[in-house]
Phi, psi and omega in degrees: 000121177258105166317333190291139134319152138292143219282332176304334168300123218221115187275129181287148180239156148224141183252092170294115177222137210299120208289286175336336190227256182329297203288283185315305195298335191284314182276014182254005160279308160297338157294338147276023176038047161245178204253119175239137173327149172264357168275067187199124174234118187268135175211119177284143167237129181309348162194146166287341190305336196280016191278142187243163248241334196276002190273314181317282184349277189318324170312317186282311180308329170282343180126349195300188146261302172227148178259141164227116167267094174264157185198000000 
């Protein structure tokens, strides 16, 4: 069985991030042209405390690799 990746692999994240905190460093990085990977999908959420576990699931259920919840 072989376990290795290829190297060309790239894992999708979705970032639930919080509109006030996370979210804002994310848009003054883009106003500061700086560069985050394009497999990372930003989704504002008005708190993060509100995030609800069937939103985490469903990411995975879709295909996510990884969840990052900031807040």
């Amino acid at each position: 069985m072989n376990t290795s990746t290829p190297n060309s692999w790239e894992p999708k994240i979705i970032a639930f991030a919080c509109h006030y905190c996370a979210f804002a460093a994310a848009d003054l990085a883009g106003v500061m042209r700086r560069f985050y990977p394009a497999n990372i999908r930003i989704v504002r959420l008005p708190c993060s405390g509100k995030l609800d576990y069937s939103y985490v699931l469903r990411a995975f259920e879709k295909g996510m690799d990884g969840v990052f919840c900031a807040g």
